[in-house]
PLY file of the C-alpha trace (Angstrom):
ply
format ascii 1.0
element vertex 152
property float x
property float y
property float z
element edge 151
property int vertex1
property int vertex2
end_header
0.00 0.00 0.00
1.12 3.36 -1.01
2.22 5.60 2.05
0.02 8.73 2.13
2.58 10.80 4.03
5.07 9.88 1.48
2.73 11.25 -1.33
1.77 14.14 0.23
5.42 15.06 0.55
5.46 14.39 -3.37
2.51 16.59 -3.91
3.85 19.72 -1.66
7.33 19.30 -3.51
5.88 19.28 -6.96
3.61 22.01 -5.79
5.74 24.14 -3.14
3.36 27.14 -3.02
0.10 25.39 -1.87
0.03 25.94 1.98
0.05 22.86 4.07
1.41 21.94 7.76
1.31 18.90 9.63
1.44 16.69 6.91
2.66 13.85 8.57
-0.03 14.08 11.63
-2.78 14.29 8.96
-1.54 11.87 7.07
-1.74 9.54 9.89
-5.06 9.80 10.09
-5.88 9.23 6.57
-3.68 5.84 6.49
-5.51 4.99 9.92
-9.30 4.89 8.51
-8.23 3.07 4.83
-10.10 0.09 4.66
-7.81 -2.85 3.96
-9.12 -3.51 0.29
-8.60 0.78 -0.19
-5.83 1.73 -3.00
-4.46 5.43 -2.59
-4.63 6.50 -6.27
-3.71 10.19 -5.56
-2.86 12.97 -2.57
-2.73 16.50 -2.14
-2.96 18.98 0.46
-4.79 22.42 1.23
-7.03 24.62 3.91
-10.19 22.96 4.56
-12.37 26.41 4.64
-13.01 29.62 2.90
-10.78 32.11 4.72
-7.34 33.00 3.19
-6.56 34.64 7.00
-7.38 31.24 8.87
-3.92 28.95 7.39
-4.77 26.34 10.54
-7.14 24.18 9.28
-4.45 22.07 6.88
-5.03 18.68 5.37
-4.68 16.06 3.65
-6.66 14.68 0.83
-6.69 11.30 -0.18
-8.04 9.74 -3.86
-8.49 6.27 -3.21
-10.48 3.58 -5.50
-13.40 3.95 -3.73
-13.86 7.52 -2.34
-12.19 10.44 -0.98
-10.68 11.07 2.51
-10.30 14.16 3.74
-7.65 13.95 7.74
-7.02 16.65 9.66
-5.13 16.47 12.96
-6.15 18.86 15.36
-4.10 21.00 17.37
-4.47 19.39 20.60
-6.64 16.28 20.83
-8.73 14.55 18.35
-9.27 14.41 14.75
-11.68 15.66 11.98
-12.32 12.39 8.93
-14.79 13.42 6.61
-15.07 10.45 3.74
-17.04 11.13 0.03
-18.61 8.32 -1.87
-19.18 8.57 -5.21
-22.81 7.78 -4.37
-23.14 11.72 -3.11
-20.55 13.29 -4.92
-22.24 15.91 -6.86
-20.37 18.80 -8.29
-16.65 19.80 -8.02
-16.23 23.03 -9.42
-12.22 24.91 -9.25
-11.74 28.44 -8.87
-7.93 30.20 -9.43
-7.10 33.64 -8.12
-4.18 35.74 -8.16
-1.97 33.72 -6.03
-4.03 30.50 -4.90
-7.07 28.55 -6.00
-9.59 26.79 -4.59
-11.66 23.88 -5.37
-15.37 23.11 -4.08
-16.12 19.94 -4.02
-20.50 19.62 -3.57
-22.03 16.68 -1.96
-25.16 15.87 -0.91
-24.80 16.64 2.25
-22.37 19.40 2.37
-20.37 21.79 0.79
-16.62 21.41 1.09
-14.04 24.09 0.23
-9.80 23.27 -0.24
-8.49 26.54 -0.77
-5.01 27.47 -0.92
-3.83 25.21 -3.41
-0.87 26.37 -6.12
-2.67 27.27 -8.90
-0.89 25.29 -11.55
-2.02 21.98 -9.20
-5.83 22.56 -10.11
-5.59 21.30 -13.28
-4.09 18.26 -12.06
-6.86 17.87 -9.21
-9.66 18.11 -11.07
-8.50 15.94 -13.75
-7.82 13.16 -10.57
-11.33 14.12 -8.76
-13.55 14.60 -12.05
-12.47 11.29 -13.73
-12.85 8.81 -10.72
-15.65 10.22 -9.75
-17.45 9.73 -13.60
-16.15 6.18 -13.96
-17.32 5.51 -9.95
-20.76 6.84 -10.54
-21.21 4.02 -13.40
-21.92 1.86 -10.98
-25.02 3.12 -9.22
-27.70 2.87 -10.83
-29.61 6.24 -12.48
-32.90 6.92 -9.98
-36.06 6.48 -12.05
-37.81 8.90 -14.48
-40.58 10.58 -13.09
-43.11 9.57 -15.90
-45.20 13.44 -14.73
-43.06 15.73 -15.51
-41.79 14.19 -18.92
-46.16 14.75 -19.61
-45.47 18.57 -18.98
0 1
1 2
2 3
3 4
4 5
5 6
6 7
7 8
8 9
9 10
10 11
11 12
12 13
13 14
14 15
15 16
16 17
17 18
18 19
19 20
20 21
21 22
22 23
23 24
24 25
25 26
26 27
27 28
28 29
29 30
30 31
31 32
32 33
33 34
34 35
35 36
36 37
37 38
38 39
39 40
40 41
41 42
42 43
43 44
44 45
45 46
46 47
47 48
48 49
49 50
50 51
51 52
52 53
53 54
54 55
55 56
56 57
57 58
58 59
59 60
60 61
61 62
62 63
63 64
64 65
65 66
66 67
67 68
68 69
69 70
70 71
71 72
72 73
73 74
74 75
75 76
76 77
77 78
78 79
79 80
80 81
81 82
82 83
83 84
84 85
85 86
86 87
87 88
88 89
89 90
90 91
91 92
92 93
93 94
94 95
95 96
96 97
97 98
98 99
99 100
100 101
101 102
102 103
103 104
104 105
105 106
106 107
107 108
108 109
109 110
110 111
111 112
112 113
113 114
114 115
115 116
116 117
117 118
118 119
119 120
120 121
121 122
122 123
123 124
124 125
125 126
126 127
127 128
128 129
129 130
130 131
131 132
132 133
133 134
134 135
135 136
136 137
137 138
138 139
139 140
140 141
141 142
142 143
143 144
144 145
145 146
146 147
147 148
148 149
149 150
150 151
């Protein structure tokens, strides 16, 4: 299995101006809630919120074949996981500024925001995200027509 800390690393290297801390504690806790028949297909870092002021709230994302983890260690006790199956992935959508970008990634439950990420790594992330997530979503099965509103 593919070390997340070690891609992480990879990811700020290739990518030096995306803001991330604590990679190693929030790896951790991705690589502590894979399940054992999980591959780690990609990783990258950024801020999990909407505030270029608040640079705390680093961590680390996770691709892996069967959804996306998103660890962050907190400062001094505890952990945050949230986890996105393709089953409620809805929308990601990837906005670039003057010196970071950010991507949103919509669920159907919430609405999650990486910010500070080096812009020339959004291309790269989206790519990842977008194309799992359209080859994932193959296999659920479409909800049924509503047989009314094709009448209208």
């Amino acid at each position: 299995m593919k070390s997340v800390y070690r891609l992480a690393l990879k990811f700020k290297k290739e990518h030096p101006m995306t803001v991330g801390w604590r990679l190693k504690k929030n790896s951790e806790i991705v690589q502590r809630h894979l399940n054992p028949d999980e591959e780690v297909l990609y990783v990258f870092v950024a801020q999990k919120n909407d505030n270029p002021i608040n640079m705390i709230e680093t961590a680390v994302i996770a691709l892996t074949n069967k959804r996306i983890l998103i660890g962050r260690k907190r400062l001094l006790f505890g952990y945050f996981l949230n986890s996105i199956t393709p089953d409620l992935f809805n929308d990601l959508k990837v906005v670039g500024s003057l010196i970071w970008g950010k991507v949103y990634i919509d669920t159907v439950k919430e609405f999650v925001t990486l910010s500070n990420i080096s812009l020339d790594a959004l291309t790269e992330i989206e790519t990842r995200i977008t194309s799992f997530m359209m080859e994932a979503k193959k296999q659920y099965p479409h909800p049924p027509k509503d047989k009314d509103k094709e009448e209208k």
